[in-house]
C-alpha positions as CSV (number, residue, x, y, z in Angstrom):
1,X,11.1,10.8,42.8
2,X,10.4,7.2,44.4
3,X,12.9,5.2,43.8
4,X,10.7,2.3,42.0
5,X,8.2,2.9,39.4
6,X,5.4,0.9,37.6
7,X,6.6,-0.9,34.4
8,X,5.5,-3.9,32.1
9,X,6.6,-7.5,32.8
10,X,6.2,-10.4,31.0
11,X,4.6,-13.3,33.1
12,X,6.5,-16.1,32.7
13,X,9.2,-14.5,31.2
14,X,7.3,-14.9,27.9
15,X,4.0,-15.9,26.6
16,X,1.0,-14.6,24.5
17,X,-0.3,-10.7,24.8
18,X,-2.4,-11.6,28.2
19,X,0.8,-12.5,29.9
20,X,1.8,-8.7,30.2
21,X,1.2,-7.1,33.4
22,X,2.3,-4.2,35.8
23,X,4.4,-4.3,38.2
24,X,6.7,-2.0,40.5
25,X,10.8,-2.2,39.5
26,X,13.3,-0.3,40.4
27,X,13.4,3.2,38.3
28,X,16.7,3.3,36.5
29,X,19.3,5.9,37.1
30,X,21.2,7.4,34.0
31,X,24.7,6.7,33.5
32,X,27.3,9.1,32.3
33,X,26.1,10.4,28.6
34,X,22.5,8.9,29.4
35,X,19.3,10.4,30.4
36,X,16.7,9.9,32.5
37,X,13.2,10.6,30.7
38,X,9.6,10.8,32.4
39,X,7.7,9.0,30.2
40,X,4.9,10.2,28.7
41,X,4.1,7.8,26.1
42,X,5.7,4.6,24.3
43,X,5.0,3.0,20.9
44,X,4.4,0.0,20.2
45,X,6.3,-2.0,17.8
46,X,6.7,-6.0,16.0
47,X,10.0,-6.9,18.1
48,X,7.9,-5.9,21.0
49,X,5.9,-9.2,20.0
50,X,8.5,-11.2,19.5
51,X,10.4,-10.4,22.6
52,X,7.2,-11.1,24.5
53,X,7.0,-14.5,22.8
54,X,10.8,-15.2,23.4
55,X,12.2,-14.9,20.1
56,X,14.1,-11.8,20.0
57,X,16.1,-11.5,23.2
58,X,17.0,-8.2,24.3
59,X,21.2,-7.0,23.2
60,X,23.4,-7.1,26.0
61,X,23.1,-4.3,28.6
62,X,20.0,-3.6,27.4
63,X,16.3,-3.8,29.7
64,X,14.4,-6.5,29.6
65,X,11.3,-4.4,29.4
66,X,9.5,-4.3,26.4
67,X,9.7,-0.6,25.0
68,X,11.7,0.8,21.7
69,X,10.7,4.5,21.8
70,X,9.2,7.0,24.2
71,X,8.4,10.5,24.2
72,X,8.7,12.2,27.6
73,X,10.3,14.8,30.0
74,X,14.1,15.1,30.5
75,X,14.7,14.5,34.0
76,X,18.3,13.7,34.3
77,X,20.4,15.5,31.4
78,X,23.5,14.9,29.2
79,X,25.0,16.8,26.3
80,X,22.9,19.1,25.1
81,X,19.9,17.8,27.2
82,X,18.9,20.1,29.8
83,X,16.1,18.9,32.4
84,X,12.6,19.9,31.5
85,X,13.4,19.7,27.8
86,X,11.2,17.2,25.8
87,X,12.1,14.8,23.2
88,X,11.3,11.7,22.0
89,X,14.0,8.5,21.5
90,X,15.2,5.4,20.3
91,X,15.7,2.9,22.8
92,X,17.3,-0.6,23.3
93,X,14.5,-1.4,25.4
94,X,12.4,-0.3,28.9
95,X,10.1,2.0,26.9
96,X,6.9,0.5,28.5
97,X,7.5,2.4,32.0
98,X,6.9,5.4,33.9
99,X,10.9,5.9,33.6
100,X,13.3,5.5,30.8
101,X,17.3,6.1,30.5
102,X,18.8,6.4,26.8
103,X,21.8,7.3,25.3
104,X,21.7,11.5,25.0
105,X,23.0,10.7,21.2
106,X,19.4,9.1,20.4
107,X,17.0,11.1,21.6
108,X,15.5,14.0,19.3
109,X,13.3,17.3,19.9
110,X,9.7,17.2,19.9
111,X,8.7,18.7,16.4
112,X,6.5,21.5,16.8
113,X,2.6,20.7,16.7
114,X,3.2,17.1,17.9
115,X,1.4,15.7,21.1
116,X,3.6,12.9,23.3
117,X,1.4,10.3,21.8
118,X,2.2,11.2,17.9
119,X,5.9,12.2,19.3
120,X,6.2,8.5,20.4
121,X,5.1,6.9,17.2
122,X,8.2,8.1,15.5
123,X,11.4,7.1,16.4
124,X,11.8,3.6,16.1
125,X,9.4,3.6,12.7
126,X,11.4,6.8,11.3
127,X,14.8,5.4,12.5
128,X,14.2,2.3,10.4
129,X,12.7,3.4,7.5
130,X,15.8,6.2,7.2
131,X,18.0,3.2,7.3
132,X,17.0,0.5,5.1
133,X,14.9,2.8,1.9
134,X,17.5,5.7,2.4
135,X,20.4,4.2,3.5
136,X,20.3,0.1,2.4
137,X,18.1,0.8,-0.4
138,X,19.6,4.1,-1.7
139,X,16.4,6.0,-3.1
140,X,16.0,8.7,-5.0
141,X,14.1,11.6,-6.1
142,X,12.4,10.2,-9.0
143,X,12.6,7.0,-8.4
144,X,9.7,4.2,-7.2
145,X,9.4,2.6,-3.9
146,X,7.1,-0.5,-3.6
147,X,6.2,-0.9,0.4
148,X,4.5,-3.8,1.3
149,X,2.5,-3.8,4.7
150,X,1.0,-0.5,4.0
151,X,-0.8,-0.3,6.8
152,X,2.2,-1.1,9.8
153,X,3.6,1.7,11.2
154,X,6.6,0.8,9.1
155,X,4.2,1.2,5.7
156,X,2.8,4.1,6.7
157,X,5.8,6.5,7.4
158,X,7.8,4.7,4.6
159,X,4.7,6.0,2.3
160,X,5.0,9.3,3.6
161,X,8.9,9.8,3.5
162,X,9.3,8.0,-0.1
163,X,7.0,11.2,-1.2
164,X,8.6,13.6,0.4
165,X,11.8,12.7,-1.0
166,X,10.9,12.9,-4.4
167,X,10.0,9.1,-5.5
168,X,6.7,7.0,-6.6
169,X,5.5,4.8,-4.3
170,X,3.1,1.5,-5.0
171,X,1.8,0.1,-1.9
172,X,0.7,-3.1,-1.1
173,X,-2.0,-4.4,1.7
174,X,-4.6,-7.1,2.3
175,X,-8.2,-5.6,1.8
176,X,-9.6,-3.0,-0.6
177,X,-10.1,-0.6,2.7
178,X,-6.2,-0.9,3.8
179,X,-5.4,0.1,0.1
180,X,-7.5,2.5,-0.2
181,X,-5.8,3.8,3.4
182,X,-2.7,3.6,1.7
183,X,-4.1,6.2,-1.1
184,X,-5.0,8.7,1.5
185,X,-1.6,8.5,2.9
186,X,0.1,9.6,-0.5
187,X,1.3,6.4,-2.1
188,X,0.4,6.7,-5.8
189,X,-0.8,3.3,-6.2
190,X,-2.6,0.9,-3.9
191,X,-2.8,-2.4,-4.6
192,X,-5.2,-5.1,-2.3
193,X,-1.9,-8.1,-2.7
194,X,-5.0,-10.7,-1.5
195,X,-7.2,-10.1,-5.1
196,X,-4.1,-7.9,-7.5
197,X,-1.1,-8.4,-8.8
198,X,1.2,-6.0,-7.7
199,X,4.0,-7.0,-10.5
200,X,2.1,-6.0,-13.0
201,X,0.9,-2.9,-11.7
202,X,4.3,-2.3,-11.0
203,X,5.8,-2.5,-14.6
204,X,2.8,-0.3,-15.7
205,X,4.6,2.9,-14.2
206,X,7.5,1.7,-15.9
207,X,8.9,-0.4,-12.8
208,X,10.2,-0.4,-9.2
209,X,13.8,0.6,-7.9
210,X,13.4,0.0,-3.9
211,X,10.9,-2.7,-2.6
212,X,10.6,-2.3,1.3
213,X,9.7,-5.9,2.1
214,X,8.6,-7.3,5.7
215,X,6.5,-10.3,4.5
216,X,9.1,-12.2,3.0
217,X,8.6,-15.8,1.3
218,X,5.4,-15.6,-0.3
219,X,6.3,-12.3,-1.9
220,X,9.8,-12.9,-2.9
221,X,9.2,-14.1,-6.9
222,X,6.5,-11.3,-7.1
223,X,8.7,-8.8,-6.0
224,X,11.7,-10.0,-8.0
225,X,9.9,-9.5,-11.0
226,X,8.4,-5.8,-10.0
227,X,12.1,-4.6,-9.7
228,X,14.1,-3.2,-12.5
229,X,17.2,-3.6,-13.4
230,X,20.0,-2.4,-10.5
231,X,16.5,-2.4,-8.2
232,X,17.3,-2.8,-4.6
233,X,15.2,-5.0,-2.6
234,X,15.6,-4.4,1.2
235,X,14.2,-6.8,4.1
236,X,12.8,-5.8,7.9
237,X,11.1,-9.0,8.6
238,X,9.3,-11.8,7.2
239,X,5.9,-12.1,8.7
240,X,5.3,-14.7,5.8
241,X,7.8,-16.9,6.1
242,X,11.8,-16.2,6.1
243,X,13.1,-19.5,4.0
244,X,12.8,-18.6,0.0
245,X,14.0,-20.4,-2.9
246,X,16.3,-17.8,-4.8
247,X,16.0,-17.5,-8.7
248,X,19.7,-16.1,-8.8
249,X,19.5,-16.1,-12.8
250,X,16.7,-13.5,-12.5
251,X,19.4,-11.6,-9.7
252,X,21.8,-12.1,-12.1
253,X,20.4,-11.1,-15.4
254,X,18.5,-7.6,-13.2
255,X,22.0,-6.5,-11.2
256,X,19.4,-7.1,-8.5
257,X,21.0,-6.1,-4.6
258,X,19.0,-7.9,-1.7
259,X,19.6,-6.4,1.7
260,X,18.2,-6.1,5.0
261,X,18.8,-5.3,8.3
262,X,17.9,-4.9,11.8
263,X,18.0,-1.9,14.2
264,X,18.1,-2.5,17.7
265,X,21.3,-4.7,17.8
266,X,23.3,-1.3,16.0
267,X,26.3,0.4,17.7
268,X,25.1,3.3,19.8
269,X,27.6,5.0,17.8
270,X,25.2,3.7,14.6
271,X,22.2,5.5,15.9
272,X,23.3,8.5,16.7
273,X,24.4,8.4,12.9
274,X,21.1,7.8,12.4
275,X,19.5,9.9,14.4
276,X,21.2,12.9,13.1
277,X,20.0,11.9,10.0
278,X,16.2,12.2,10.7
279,X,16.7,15.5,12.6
280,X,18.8,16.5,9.4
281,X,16.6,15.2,6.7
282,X,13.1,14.3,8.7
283,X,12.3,16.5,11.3
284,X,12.3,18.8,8.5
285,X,9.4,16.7,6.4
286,X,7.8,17.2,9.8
287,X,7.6,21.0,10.4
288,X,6.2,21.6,7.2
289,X,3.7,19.0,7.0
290,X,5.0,16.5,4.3
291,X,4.8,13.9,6.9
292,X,2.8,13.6,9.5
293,X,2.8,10.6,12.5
294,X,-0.2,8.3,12.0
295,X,-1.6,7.4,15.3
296,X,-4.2,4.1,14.9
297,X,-5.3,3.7,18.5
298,X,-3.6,4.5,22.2
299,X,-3.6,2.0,25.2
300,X,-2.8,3.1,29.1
301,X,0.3,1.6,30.2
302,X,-2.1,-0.9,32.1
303,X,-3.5,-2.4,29.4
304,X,-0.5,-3.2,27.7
305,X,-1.6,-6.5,27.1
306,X,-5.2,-5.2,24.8
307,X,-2.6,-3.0,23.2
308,X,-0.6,-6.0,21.7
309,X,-3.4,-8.4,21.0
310,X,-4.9,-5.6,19.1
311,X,-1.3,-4.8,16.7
312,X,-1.6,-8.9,16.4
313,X,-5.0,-8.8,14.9
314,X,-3.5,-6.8,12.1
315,X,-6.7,-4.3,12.1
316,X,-4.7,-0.9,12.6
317,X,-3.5,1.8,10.0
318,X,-0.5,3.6,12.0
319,X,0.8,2.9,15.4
320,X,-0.3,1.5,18.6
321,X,1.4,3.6,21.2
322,X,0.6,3.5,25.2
323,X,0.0,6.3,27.4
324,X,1.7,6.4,30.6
């Protein structure tokens, strides 16, 4: 192996999409209870955008390379990682390079049937949604899940798992075609949030008990009123604005819980949690074909830049992912 590879860099240190660009870095070596993963492809996800635009700083220790998951080729093993095996992982950062290192606890086989690209969609999508609907948000078989964004990567695994576990799930998006998009994907209702009102299509299937939320402001009183009593509702971002005005009577007078959370500042310790929760629970959903990873359009590593300015235009249905 050379000792540098080709990676992403932002020019400038930050900027808009056309300020990412290749470069050659120094490839990583894996530290005790790490591995070192040829990368074979790496998805592309929101804190990706905001890191490149300077607002969400990498944790401490962490790469300053864009990059949250990979799928790839074990070349340096730990635990009960052997070199040559493939997996896919969660990372803190450096996905979008020819080389990644990870924490052995956080990376996951390859479930059977799955390419690198669709293998690279899942962690850091799966890893959240596990969290905040079945963790934060508590859902259950039989229950409803309202999932705004539809469309994200976040919407449509959250659409898929919700089902697969048992619940209802309304969906919101902009645009008769992304609802209809939503259908295809399993959620029982689709609702165009530009032209409908999601509320009341809500209370006419009796109500929602998780609303998966990464809008934020203009969605908040809507929402509210969609829950039912001891609903949960459980934040991941707020696209639409993150300052609300809080009717606490109407949190009050439901027993509502409002929650949220973030992933990539967890403990290691937290996501291996987490990640043996998705092999325990998801992986499964997987193998039999409950779930499947949603793949909207793939970028080489080069053109990391199109790949971003294309998730910003808000066209795609599933994930961006780069192929390296």
């Amino acid at each position: 192996m050379s000792a540098t590879m080709k990676a992403i860099a932002i020019r400038g240190g930050a900027g808009a999409a056309d300020a990412l660009h290749a470069v050659q870095v120094p490839r990583p070596v894996a530290g005790p209870g790490q591995l070192l993963i040829k990368v074979h492809a790496a998805g592309i996800n929101r804190p990706d955008i905001l890191q490149r635009e300077g607002r969400y700083p990498p944790p401490p220790g962490a790469p300053q390379t864009l990059g949250l998951e990979v799928s790839g080729e074990v070349v340096t093993g730990a635990g009960r990682w052997q070199p040559g095996d493939t997996v896919c992982a969660l990372l803190a950062g450096g996905g979008y390079a020819e080389y990644a290192v990870v924490d052995a606890r956080h990376a996951l086989p390859i479930p059977a049937g799955l390419d690198w690209v669709q293998a690279a969609a899942l962690p850091e999508t799966v890893f959240t949604v596990y969290a905040n609907v079945f963790d934060h948000g508590a859902l259950k078989a039989g229950e409803s899940l309202l999932v705004h964004g539809a469309n994200s990567g976040i919407g449509v695994a959250a659409i898929q798992m919700a089902k697969a576990a048992g619940a209802r799930v309304l969906a919101t998006a902009r645009g008769a075609a992304k609802a209809e998009a939503a259908l295809t994907l399993g959620a029982d209702i689709a609702v165009d949030a530009s032209t409908d009102d999601f509320a009341a299509r809500a209370h006419a299937i009796g109500g929602i008990d998780v609303a998966l939320d990464m809008v934020g402001a203009p969605y908040l009183d809507a929402t509210l009123e969609a829950l039912n009593t001891g609903g949960r509702l459980v934040y991941i971002a707020a696209q639409g604005g993150n300052v609300v005005q809080l009717p606490v009577a109407t949190v009050m007078r439901k027993r509502l819980v409002i929650t949220g959370s973030l992933l990539r500042p967890r403990s290691a310790d937290q996501k291996a949690e987490l990640a043996a929760g998705v092999e325990r629970v998801v992986w499964p959903w997987l193998a039999d074909g409950r779930m499947r990873a949603v793949v909207d359009r793939t970028f080489p590593l080069d053109q990391a830049d199109q790949a971003h300015a294309w998730l910003e235009s808000g066209q795609h249905a599933g994930k961006v992912v780069l192929r390296v």
